[in-house]
KOLMAR-825606 format. One record per residue: residue number from 1; x, y, z of N, C-alpha, C in turn. Coordinates in Angstrom, 2 decimals. Layout:
! KOLMAR-825606
+-----+---------+---------+---------+---------+----------+---------+---------+---------+---------+
:  nr :  n.east : n.north :    n.up : ca.east : ca.north :   ca.up :  c.east : c.north :    c.up :
+-----+---------+---------+---------+---------+----------+---------+---------+---------+---------+
: NUM :       X :       Y :       Z :       X :        Y :       Z :       X :       Y :       Z :
...
+-----+---------+---------+---------+---------+----------+---------+---------+---------+---------+
***
This chain:
! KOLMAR-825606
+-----+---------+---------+---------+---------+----------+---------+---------+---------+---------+
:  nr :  n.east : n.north :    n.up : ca.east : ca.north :   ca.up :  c.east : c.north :    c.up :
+-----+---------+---------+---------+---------+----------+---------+---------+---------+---------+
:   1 :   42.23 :   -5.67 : -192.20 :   42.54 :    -6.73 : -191.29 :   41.41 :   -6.85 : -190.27 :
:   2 :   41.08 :   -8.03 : -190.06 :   39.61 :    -8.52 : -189.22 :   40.28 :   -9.15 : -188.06 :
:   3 :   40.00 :   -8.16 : -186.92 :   40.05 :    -8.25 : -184.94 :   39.60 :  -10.76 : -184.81 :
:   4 :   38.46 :  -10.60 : -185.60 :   37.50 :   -11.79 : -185.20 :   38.65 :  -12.97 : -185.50 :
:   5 :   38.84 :  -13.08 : -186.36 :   39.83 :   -13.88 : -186.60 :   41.43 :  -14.22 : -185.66 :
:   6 :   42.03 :  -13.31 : -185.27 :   42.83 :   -13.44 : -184.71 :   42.81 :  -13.77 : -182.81 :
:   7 :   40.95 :  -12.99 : -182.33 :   40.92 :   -13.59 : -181.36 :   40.53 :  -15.18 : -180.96 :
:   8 :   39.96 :  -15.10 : -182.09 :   39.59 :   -16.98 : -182.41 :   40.08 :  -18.09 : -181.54 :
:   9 :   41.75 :  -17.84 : -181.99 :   42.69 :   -18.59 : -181.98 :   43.00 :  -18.43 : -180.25 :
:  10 :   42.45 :  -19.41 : -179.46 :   42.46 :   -19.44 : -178.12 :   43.22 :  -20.59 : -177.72 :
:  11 :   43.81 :  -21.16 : -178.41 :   44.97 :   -22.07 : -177.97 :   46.35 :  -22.13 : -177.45 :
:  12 :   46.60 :  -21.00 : -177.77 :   47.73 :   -20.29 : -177.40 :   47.96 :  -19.54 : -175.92 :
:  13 :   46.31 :  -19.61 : -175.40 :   46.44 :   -18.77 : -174.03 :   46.37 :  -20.17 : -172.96 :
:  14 :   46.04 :  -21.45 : -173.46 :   45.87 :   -22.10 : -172.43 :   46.88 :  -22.60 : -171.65 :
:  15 :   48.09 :  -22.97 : -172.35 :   49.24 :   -23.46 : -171.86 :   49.99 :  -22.11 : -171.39 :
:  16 :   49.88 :  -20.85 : -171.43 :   50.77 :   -20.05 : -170.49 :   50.04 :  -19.74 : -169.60 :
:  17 :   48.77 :  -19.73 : -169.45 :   48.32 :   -19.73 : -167.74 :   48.12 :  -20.88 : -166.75 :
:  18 :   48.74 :  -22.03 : -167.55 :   49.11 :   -23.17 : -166.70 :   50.20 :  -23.69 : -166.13 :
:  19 :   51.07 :  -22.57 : -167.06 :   52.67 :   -22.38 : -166.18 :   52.44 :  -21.45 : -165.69 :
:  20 :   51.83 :  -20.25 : -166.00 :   52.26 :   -19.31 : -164.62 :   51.60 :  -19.66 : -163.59 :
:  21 :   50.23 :  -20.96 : -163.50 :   49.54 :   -20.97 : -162.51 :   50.88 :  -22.36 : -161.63 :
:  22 :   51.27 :  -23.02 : -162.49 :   52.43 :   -24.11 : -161.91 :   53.22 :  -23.63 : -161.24 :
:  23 :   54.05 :  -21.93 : -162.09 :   55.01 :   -21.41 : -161.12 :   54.46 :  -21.02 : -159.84 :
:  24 :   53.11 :  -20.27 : -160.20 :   52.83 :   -19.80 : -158.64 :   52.64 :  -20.70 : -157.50 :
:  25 :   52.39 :  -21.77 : -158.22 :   51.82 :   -23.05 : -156.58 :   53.21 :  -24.05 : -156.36 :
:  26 :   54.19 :  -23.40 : -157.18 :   55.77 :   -24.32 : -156.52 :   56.45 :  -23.05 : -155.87 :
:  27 :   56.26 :  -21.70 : -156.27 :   56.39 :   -20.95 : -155.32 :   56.06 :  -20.60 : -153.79 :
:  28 :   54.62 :  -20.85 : -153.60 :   53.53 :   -20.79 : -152.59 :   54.26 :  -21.86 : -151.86 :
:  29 :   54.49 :  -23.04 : -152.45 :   54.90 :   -24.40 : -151.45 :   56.35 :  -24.41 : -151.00 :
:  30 :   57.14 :  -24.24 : -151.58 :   58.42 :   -23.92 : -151.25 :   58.64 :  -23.05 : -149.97 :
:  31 :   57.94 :  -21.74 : -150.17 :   58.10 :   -20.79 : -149.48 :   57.16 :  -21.25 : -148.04 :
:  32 :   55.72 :  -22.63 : -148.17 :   55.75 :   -22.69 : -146.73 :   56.40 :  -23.78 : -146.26 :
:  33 :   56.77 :  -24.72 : -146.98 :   57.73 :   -25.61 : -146.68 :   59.33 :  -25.13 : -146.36 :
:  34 :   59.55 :  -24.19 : -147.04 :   60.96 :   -22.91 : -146.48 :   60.59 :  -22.53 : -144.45 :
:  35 :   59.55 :  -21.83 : -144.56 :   59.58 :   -21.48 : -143.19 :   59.33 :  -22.51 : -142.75 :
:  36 :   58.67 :  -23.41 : -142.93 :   58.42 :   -24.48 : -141.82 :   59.66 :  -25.43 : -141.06 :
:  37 :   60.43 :  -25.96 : -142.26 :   61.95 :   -26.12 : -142.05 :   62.46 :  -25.42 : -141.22 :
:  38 :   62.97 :  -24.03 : -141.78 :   63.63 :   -23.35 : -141.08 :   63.36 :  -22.97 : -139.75 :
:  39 :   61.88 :  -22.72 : -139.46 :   61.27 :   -22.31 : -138.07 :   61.14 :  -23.57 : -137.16 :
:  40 :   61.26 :  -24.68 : -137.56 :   60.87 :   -25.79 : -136.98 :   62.12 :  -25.51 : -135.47 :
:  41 :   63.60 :  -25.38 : -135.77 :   64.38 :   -25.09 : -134.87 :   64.34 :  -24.51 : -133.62 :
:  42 :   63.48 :  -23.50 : -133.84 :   63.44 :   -22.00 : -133.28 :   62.65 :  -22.34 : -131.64 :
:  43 :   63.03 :  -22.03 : -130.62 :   62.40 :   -22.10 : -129.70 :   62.40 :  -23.28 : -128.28 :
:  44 :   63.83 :  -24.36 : -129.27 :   64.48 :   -25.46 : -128.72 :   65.50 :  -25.84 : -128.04 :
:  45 :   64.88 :  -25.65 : -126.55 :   66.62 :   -25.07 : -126.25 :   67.43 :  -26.22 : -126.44 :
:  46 :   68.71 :  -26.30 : -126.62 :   69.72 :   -26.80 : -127.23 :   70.41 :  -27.79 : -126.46 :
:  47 :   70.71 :  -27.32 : -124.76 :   71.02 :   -27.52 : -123.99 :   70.18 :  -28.10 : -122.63 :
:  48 :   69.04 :  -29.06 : -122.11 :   68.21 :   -28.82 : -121.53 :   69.16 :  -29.39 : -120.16 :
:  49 :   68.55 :  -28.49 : -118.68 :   69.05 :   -28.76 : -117.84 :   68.85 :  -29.76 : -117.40 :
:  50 :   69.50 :  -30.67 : -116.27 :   69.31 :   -32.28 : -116.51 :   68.87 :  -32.19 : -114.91 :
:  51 :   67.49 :  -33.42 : -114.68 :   66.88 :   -33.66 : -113.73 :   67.14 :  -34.03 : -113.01 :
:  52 :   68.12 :  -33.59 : -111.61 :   68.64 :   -34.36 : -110.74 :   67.98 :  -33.93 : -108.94 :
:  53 :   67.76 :  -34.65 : -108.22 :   67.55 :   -34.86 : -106.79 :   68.90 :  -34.31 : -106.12 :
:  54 :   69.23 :  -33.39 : -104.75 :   70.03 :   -33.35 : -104.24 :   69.49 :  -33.14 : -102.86 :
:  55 :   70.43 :  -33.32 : -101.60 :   70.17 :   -33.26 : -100.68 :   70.91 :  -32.47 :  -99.64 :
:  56 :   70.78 :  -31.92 :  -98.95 :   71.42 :   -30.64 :  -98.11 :   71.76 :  -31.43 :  -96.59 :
:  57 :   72.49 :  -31.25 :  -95.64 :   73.15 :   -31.85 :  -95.03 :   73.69 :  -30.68 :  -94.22 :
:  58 :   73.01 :  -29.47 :  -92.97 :   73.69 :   -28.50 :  -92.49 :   74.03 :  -28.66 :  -91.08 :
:  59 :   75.20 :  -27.78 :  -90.82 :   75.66 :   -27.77 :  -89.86 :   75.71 :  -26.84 :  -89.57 :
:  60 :   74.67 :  -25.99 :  -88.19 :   74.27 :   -24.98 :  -87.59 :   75.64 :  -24.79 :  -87.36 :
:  61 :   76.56 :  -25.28 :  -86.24 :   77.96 :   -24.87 :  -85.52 :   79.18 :  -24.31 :  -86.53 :
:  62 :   79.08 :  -24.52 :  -87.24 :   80.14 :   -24.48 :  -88.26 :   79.48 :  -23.25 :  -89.57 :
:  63 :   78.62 :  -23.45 :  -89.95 :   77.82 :   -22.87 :  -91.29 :   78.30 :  -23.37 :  -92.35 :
:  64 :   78.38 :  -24.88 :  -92.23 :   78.74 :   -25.50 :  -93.64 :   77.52 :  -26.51 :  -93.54 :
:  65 :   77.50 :  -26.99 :  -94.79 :   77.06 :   -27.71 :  -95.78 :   77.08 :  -28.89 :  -96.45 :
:  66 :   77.05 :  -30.21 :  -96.22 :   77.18 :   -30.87 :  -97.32 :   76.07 :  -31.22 :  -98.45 :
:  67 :   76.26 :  -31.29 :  -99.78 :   75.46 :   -30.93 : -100.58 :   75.86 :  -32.55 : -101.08 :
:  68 :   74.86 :  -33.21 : -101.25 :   74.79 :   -34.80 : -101.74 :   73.76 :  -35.05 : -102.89 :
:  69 :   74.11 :  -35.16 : -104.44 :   73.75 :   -35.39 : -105.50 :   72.99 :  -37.07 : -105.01 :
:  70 :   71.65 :  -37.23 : -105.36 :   70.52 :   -38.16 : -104.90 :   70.46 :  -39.00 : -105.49 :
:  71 :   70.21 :  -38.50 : -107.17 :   69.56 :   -39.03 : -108.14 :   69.09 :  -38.50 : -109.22 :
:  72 :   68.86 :  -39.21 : -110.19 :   68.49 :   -38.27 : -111.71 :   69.66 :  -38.28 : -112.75 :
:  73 :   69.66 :  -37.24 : -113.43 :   70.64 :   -37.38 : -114.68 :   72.29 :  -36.78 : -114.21 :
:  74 :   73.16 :  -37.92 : -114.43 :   74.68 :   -37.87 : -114.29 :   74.80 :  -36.01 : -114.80 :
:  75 :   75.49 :  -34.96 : -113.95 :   75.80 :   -33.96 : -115.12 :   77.20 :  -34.32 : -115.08 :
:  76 :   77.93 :  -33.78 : -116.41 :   79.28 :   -33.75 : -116.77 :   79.63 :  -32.76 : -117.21 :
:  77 :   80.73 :  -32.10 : -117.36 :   81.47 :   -30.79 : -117.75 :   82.06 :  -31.08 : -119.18 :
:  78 :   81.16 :  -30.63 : -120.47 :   81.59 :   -31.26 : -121.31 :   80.60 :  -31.74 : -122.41 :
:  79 :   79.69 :  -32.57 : -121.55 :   78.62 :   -33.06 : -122.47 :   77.38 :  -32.39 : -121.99 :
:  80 :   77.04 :  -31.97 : -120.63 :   75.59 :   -31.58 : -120.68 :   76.30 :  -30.21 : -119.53 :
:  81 :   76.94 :  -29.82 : -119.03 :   76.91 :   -28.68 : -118.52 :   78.84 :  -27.76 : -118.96 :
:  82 :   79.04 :  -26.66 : -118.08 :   79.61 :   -25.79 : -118.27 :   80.49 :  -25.75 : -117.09 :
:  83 :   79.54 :  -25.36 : -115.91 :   80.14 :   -25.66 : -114.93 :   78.79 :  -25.65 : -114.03 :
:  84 :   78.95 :  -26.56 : -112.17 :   77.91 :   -26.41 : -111.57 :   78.42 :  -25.88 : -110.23 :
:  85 :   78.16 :  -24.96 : -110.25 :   77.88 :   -24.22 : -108.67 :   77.37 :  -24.32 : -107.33 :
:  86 :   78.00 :  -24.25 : -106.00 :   76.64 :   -23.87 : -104.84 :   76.94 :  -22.71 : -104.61 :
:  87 :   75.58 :  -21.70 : -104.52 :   75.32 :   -20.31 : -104.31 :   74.69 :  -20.07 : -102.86 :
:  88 :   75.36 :  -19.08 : -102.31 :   74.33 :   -19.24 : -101.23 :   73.99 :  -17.36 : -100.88 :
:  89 :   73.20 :  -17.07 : -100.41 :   72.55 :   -15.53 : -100.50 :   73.10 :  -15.05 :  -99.20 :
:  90 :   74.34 :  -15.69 :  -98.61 :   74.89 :   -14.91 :  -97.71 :   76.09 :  -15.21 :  -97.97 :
:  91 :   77.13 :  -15.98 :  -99.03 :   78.14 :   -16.22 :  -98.93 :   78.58 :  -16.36 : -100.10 :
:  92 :   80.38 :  -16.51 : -100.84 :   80.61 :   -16.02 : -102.30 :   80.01 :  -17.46 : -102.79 :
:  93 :   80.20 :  -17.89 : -103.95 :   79.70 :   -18.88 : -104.68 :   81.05 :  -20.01 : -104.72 :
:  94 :   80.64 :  -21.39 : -104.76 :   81.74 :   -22.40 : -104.77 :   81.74 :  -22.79 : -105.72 :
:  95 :   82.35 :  -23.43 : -106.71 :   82.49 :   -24.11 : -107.55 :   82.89 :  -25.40 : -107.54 :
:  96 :   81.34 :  -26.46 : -107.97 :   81.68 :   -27.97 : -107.54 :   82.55 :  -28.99 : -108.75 :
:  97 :   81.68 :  -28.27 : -110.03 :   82.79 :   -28.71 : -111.01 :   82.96 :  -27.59 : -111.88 :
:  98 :   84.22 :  -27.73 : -112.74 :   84.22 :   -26.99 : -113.68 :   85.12 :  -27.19 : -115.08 :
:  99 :   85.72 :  -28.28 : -114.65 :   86.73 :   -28.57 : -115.43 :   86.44 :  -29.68 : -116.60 :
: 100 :   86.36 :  -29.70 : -117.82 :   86.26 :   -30.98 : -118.74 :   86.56 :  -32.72 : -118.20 :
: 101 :   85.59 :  -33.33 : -118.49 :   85.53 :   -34.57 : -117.80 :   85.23 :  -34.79 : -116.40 :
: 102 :   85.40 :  -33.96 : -115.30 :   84.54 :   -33.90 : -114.33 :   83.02 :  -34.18 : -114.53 :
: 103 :   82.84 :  -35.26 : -113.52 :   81.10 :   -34.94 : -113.65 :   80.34 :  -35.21 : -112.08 :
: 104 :   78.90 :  -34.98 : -111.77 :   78.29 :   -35.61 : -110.83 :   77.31 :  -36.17 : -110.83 :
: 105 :   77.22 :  -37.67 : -110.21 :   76.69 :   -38.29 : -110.31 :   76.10 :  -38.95 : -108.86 :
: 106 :   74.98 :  -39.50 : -109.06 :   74.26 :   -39.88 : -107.77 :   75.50 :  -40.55 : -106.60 :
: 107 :   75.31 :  -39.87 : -105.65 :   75.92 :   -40.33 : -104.49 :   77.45 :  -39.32 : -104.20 :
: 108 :   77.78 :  -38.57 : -104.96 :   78.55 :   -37.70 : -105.11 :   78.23 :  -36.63 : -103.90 :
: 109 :   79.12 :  -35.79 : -102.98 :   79.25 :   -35.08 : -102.45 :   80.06 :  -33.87 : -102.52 :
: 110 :   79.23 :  -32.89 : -102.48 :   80.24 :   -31.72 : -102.33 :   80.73 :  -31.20 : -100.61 :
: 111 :   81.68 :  -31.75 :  -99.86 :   81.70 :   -31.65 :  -98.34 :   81.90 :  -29.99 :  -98.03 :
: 112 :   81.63 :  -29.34 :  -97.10 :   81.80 :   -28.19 :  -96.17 :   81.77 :  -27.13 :  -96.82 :
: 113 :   80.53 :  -27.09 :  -97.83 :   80.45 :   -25.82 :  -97.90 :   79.92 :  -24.56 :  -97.11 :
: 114 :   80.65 :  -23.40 :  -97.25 :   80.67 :   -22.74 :  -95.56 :   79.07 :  -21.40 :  -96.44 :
: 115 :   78.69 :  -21.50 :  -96.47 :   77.02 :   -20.76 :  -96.39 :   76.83 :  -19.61 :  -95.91 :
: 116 :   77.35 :  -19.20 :  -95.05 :   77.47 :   -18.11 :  -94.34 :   76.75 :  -17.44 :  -93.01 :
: 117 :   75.44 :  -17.77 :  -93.01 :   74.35 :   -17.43 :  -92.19 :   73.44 :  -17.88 :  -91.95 :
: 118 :   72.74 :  -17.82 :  -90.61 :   71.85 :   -18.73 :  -90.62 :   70.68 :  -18.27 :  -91.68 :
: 119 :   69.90 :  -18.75 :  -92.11 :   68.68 :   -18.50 :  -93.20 :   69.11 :  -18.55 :  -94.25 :
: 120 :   70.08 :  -18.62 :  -94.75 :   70.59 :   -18.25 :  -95.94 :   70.35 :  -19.47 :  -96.86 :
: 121 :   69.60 :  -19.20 :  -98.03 :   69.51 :   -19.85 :  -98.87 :   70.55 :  -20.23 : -100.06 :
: 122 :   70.43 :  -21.98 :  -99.85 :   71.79 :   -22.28 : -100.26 :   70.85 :  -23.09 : -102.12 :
: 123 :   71.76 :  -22.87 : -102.93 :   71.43 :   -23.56 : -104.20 :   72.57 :  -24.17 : -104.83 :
: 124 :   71.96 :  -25.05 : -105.66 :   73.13 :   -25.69 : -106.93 :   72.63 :  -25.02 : -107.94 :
: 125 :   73.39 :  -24.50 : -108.46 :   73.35 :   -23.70 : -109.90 :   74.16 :  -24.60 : -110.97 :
: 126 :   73.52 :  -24.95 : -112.47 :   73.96 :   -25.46 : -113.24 :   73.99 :  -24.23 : -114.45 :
: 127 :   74.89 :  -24.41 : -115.58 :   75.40 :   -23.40 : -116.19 :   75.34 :  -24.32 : -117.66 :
: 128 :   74.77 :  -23.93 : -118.46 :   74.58 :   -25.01 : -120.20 :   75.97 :  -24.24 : -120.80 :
: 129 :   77.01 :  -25.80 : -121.39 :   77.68 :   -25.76 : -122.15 :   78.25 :  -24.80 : -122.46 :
: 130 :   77.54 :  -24.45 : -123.26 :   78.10 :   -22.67 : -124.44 :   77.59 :  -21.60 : -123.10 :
: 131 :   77.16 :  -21.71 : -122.44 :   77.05 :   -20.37 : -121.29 :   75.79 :  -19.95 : -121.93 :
: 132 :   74.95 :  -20.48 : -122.17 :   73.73 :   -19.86 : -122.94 :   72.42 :  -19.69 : -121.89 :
: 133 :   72.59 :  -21.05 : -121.10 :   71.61 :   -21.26 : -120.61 :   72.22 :  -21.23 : -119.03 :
: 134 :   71.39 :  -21.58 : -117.74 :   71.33 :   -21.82 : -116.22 :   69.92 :  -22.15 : -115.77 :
: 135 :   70.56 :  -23.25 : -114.69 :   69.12 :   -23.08 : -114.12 :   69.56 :  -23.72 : -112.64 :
: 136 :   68.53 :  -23.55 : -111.77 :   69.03 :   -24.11 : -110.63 :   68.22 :  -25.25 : -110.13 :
: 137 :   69.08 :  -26.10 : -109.96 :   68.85 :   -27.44 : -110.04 :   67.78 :  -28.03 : -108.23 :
: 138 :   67.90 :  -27.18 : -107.04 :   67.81 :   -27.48 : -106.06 :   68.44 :  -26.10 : -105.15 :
: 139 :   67.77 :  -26.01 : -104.28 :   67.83 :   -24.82 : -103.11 :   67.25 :  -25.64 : -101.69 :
: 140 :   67.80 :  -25.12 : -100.47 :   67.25 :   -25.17 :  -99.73 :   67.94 :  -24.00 :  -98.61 :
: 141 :   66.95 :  -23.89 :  -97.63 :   67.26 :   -22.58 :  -96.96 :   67.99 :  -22.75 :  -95.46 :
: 142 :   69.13 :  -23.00 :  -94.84 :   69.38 :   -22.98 :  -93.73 :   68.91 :  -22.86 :  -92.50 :
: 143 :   68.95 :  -23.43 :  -91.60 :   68.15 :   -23.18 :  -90.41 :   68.49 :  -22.33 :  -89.75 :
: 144 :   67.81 :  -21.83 :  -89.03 :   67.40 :   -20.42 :  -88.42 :   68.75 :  -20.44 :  -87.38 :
+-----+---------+---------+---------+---------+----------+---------+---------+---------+---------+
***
């Protein structure tokens, strides 16, 4: 039996290294079109806090507060927040909304919130939906 003859026959190798070269480049693409998909998500927060103006309104005699929503994006309890807060670094925390369908919107007031001290820095704290996220929307610091 003669080797020459049987390697001859080179027709037979061309079409299986053109599928395994096919499988490998629908593999290769899949797999970066896989992460790309999938990663595209990653890094988005879900919930973004909404841009609103507020305005502070204090009353040295008393140590309250009125806190007056300005302008910017309506929040609601429900669709873009959780609940929204005023915090203040001398006194417990209030709660302005919290309940489903509540919302605030420009011109809205939160009246007498009591702050505690003079200097004390007072904030609105907003809280995302699922409790995932916070951020604080506006601070300002009491007078001396």
């Amino acid at each position: 039996m003669e080797l020459r003859p049987l390697l001859a026959d080179e027709h037979a190798v061309s079409p299986v290294v053109a599928v395994v070269l096919m499988v490998a480049v629908t593999v290769a693409l899949a797999a970066v079109v896989g992460t790309t998909v999938l990663g595209a998500g990653q890094g988005v927060e879900p919930n973004p806090a909404p841009q609103a103006s507020f305005g502070f309104d204090f009353d040295e005699s008393s140590q309250e507060v009125d806190v007056t929503h300005r302008g910017g994006d309506r929040i609601e309890v429900g669709e873009n927040a959780r609940r929204v807060a005023l915090v203040s670094t001398a006194s417990s925390a209030a709660v302005w909304i919290d309940s489903s369908g509540q919302r605030i919107a420009a011109g809205d007031t939160y009246d007498g919130y009591d702050y505690g001290a003079p200097e004390a820095t007072v904030r609105v704290v907003w809280e995302g939906e699922k409790n995932d996220s916070s951020a604080t929307l506006a601070q300002q610091e009491a007078p001396a």
